[in-house]
Each structure stands twice: as structure tokens, then as C-alpha cells.
C-alpha positions in Angstrom: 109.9 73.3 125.8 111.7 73.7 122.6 111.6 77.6 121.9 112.4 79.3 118.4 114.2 82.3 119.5 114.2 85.1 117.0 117.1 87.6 117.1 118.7 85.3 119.4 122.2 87.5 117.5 120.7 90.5 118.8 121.0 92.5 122.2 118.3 90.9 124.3 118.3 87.7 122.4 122.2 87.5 123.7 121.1 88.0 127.2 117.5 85.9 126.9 119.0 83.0 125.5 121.0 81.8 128.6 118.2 82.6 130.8 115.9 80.5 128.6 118.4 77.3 128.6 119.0 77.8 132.4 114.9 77.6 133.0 115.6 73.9 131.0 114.1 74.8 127.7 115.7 73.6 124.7 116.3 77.1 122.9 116.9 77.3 118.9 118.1 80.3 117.6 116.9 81.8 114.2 118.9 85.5 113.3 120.1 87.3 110.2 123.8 88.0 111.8 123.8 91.3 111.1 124.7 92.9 114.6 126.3 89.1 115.4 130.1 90.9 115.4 128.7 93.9 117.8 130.5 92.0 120.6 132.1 93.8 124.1 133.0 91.5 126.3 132.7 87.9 126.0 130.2 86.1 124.5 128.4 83.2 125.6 128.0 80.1 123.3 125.0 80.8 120.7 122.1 78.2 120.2 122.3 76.3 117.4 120.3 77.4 115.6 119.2 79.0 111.7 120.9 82.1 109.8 118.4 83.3 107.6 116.6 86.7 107.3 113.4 86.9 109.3 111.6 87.4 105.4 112.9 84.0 104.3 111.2 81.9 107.3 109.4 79.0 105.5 107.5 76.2 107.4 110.7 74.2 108.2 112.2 76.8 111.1 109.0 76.1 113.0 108.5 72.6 112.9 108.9 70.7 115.6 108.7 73.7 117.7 106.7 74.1 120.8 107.0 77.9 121.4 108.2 81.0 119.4 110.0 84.1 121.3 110.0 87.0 118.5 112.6 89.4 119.4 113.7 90.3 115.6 113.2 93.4 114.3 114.1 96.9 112.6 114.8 98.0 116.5 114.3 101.5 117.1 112.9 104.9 115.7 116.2 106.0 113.9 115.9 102.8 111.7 112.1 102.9 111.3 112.6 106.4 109.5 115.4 105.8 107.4 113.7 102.9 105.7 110.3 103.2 106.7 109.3 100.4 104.2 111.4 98.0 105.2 110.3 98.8 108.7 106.7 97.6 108.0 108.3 94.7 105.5 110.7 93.5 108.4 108.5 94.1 111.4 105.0 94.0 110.2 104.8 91.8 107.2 107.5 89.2 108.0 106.8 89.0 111.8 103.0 88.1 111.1 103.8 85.5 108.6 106.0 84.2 111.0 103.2 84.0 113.6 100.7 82.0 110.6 103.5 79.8 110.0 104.0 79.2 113.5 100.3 78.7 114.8 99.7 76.1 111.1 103.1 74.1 112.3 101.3 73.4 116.1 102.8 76.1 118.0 100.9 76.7 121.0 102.6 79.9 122.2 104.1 82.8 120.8 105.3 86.1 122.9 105.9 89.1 121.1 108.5 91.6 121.5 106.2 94.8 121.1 107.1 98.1 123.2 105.7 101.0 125.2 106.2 103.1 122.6 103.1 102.5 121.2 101.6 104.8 124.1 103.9 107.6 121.9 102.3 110.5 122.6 100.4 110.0 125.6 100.7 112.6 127.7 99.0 113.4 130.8 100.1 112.8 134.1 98.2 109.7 134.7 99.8 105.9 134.5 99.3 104.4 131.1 97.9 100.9 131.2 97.3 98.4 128.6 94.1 99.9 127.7 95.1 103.3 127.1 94.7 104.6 123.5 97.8 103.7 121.1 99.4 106.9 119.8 102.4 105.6 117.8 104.5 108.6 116.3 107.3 106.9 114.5 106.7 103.7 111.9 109.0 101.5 114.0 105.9 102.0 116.9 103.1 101.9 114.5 105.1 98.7 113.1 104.2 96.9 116.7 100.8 97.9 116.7 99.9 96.4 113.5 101.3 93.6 114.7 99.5 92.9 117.7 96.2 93.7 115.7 96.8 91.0 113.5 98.0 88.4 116.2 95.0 89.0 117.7 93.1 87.7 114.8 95.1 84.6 114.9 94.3 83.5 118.2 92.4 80.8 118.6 91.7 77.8 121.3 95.1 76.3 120.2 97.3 78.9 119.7 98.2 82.2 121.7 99.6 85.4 121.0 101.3 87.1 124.0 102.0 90.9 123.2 105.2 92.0 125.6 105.1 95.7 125.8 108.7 96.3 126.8 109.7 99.7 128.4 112.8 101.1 126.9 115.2 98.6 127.5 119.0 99.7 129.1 121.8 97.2 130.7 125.3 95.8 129.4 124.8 93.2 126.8 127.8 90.6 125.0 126.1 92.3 122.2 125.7 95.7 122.9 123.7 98.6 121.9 124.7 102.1 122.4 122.1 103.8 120.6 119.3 103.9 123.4 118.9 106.5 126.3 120.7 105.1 129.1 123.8 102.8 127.9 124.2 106.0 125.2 124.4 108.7 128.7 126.8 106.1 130.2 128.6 105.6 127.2 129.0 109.7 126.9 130.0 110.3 130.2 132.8 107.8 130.4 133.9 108.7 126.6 133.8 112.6 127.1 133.0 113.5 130.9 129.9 114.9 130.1 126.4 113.3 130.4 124.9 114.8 127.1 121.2 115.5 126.8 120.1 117.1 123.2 116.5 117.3 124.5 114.8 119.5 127.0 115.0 116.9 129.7 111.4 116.7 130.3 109.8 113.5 128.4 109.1 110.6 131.2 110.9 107.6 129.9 109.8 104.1 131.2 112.8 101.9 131.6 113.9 98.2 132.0 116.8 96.2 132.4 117.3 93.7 129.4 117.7 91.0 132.4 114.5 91.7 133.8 112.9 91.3 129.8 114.7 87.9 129.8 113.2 86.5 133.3 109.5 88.4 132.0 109.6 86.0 128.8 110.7 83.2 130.4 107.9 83.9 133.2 105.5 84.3 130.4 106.3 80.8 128.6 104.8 78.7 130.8 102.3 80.6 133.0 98.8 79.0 133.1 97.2 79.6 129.5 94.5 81.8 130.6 96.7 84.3 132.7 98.3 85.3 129.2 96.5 84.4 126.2 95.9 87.2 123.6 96.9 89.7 126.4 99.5 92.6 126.4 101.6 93.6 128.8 103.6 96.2 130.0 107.1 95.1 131.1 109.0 96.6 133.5 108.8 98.6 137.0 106.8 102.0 138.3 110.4 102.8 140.1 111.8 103.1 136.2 109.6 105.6 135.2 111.7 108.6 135.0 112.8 111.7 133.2 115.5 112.4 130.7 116.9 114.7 132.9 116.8 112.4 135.6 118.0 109.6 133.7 121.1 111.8 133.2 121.6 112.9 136.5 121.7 108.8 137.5 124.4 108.3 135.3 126.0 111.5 137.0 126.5 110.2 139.7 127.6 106.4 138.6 130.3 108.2 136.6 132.7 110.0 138.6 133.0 113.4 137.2 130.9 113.3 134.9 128.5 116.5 134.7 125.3 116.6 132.8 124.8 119.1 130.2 121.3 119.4 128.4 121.6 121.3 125.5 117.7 121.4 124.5 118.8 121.8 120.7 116.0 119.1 119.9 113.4 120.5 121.9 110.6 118.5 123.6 109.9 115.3 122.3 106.8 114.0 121.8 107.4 110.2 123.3 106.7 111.1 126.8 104.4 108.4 129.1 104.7 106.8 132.1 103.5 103.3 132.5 101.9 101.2 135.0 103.6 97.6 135.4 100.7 95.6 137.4 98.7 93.7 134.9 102.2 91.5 134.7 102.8 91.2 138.2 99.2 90.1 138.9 99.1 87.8 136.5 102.3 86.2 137.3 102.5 86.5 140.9 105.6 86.5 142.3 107.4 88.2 139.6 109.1 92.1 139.8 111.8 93.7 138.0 115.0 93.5 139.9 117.2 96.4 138.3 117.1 100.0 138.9 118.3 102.8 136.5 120.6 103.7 139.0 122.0 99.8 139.4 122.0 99.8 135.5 124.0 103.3 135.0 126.6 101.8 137.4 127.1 98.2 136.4 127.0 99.9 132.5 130.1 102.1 133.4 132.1 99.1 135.2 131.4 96.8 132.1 132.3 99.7 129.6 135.5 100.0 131.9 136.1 96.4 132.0 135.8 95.7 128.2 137.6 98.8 126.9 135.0 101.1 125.2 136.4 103.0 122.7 134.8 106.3 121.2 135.1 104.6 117.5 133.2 101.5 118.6 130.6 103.4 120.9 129.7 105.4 117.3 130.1 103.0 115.2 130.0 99.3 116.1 127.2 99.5 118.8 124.9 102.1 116.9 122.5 100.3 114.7 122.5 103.0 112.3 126.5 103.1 111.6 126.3 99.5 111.3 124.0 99.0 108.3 125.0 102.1 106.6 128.9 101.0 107.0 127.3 97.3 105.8 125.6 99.2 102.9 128.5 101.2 101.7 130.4 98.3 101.5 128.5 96.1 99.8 127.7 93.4 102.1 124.1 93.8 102.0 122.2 95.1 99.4 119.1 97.9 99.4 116.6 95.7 101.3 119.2 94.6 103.8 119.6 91.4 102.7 122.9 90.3 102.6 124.6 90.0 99.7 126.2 86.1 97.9 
């Protein structure tokens, strides 16, 4: 198949895009650049592919296409609340466009990057499945949902929407990101000796391995039609499902040294759900998540050895944050993000 990737630049995009070309698809890549330079480690050759903001799509970046991955995005709740209208702009707006473009040019298939955190505040003790009220409590989540709603309306006996509820995604990356729970512990704990945790501990996390998102989507591409169409899924594994505290006590122990200290100066957090995985396993049989937290925490600390993490680059370069507001004082990209010339 010839795939548009979107955010192929990005952190999963980095990682999904080999996996796509070694599956045999022709992969083009479609990305702003804006975390392109957030690099540790080498980096394997880019798709060609189209630098242009995900707003500026127009009808000639899908044609000819056969699929569409959407990984671009605002990506996480920090962003989302800084800018909360270029959240919906970005994520909602641009993202469904994208989709209308994509289904009028002939695509047949388009999976979306949503994210368990749609399930927000879900609380309980029970597994959430796909059916489970959404309880979004940041715009970057509320951003997804929208999303999917209007997906839905768009499919049709020619084109489907595939909504990929992605736990919270952790692993080394060419392209990294520091700024989510696990690869920021790991990061921490090699940086300073101490596994720092601002929350109580409590909130269940859901986790997955970016490696395991890139074999999910690639699984999801070409399973039968009626397996997928206008479903969502939860990706990732039961065995992931885990604490904060816990998630720090894991990197404990892939760090030597390391000690965790939860500092509770943020109190309970509201995000706290654990997920149930199955409706993705049953519809593509044969298909589990190979990585563990604990696997992740400990290739995460080898790579951050290997590639010579520094403190300045683990606050700055790979924290989405730091690198649009270092972009923004500069002057390379204006008040909407764009970039600027």
C-alpha cells in the first residue's frame, strides 16, 4: 500500500516508519519539522515525503494515496493547556479536514492516533473497555474525542475510520521524548540518582512501548475490513497497567542506585484508569504487545547511556514544551506555530 504518514518527524512516526517500509508498504511522510532536530542516537533515513503544517494539507498530499496513518498532533496535556486553541485548531479542526480530504481523494483507510486518555477520569476498579463513558479532563483529550465523533460521520461503505486508542506510550526513540511518565523517571534517575515522582503515586497508568504502536498500526492496515471499520481500539497490554509508584519503582531497579522519592506536592491526579486490551487481540488474532515497563525502563537507561544524555537536552531538547517556547522566543515560529519565512 502507499501510506501517508503524518508526523512521520515525530517520536512514533520515527519508529513506525521503518516498521511500515519493512511490512513492504510504500510510506510517504507528511510533518511540520518542528521536533525533526530532537535527535539521540542515530537516525534512520526519513520517507520522502512533504514539509508542510498539518493546517496547510490541500488535496494534492492525498492523492494517489491508498491509506492515511495520522500520528500529528499537539501531543500531550502540557501543550493542550498552554494553547488550548491551537490544540482544537491543530488536532481537531486540521485532523478532520484531513480525514474529508482523504476519504474525497479515494482513500480507503485511515487509522487514527487517539489515546486512553479519553477514559480521563474513570475511576473505579474495573477494566475500561472501548465502550466505557469518555471523561476527557484536559483539551488535548477532549481534542481526540471530537475527533473520533466526526470520523465516525464520515464513514461510509468506501472509506474507514480506525480510532487507535494508544496507552501512554514509553520506549527510546531516534527522536525522543522526555516529557512522558516513563522515559522522564528514567531520564531522572540516570541524570540525578533519584526516581522523582511529584504525584501521590496512586493514578493507574496504562502503558505501551512505541514499538508495539508501530506493529498495532501496521497490523491494523490491512486486517479484513470488517474486523476494523469505524472501531476503536485500545492499544497496548493488561501486564502495563500500572501505578505511578510502581512505574517508579521499575525504573528503580533498571537504574542502579537510583532511589525513588515521591514528593506528593501535586497531589492525586485525576487521569487514573486501567484499560482492557482484548477487543484488538480478538480482532487481530495473533497479535500481543511484546514490551514490558520493566524491558522499557532498562533498554531506556542503556540507550540514554549509549547516546550521552545530558541534563540540558533532557529539559530542553526532548520536552515538547521547551522546544516551542525556545522556537517562539526566537522567532522561528510565530503565535500559531507556524513557522516563520
Amino acid at each position: 500500500m502507499r501510506v501517508l504518514l503524518t508526523g512521520h518527524q515525530g517520536y512514533l512516526g520515527t519508529v513506525m516508519a521503518p516498521v511500515l517500509a519493512a511490512a513492504g508498504h510504500e510510506v510517504v511522510g507528511l510533518d511540520s519539522g518542528l521536533f525533526a532536530d530532537c535527535v539521540l542516537g542515530p537516525t534512520p533515513a526519513d520517507p520522502q515525503g512533504h514539509r508542510v503544517d498539518l493546517r496547510d494539507i490541500t488535496a494534492d498530499h492525498v492523492a494517489g494515496v491508498d491509506a492515511v496513518i495520522h500520528l500529528a498532533a499537539l501531543s500531550n496535556d502540557p501543550l493542550g493547556s498552554l494553547a488550548p486553541e491551537l490544540t482544537y485548531d491543530i488536532n481537531h479542526h486540521a485532523s478532520v479536514r484531513l480525514a474529508r480530504l482523504a476519504r474525497d481523494a479515494g482513500v480507503r483507510r485511515f487509522l487514527y492516533a487517539s489515546t486512553c486518555s479519553v477514559y480521563g477520569a474513570a475511576g473505579g476498579d474495573d477494566l475500561v473497555g472501548e465502550d466505557a463513558p469518555l471523561r476527557p479532563v484536559t483539551p488535548y483529550a477532549e481534542s481526540k474525542v471530537r475527533v473520533e465523533d466526526d470520523l465516525h460521520a464520515l464513514a461510509d461503505g468506501d472509506f474507514t475510520p480506525v480510532f487507535m486508542r494508544n496507552a501512554t506510550a514509553f520506549g527510546y526513540s531516534p527522536r525522543l521524548r522526555a516529557d512522558i511518565v516513563l522515559n522522564n523517571l528514567v531520564g531522572h534517575a540516570l541524570l540525578s540518582g533519584e526516581v522523582l515522582v511529584l504525584s501521590d503515586g496512586t493514578p493507574w497508568r496504562p502503558l505501551v512501548h512505541a514499538a508495539d504502536i508501530a506493529r498495532a498500526f501496521t497490523a491494523a492496515l490491512t486486517a479484513p475490513r470488517e474486523a476494523v471499520h469505524d472501531r476503536a481500539f485500545n492499544i497496548g497490554s493488561e501486564i502495563n497497567n500500572v501505578t505511578v509508584a510502581e512505574i517508579a519503582e521499575q525504573v528503580a531497579e533498571a537504574v542502579a542506585g537510583a532511589k525513588v522519592v515521591i514528593t506528593g506536592e501535586t497531589g492525586a491526579d485525576p487521569r487514573s484508569y486501567r484499560v482492557d486490551f482484548s477487543r484488538f487481540r480478538n480482532a487481530i488474532p495473533g497479535f500481543d504487545c511484546e514490551w514490558t515497563v520493566k524491558q522499557g525502563a532498562l533498554d531506556l537507561a542503556d540507550a540514554y547511556r549509549r547516546h550521552g544524555l545530558t541534563r540540558e537536552d533532557f529539559e530542553r531538547r526532548f520536552t515538547r514544551l521547551a522546544v516551542l517556547r525556545a522556537a517562539s522566543d526566537a522567532g522561528t515560529v510565530d503565535d500559531t506555530l507556524r513557522w516563520r519565512g
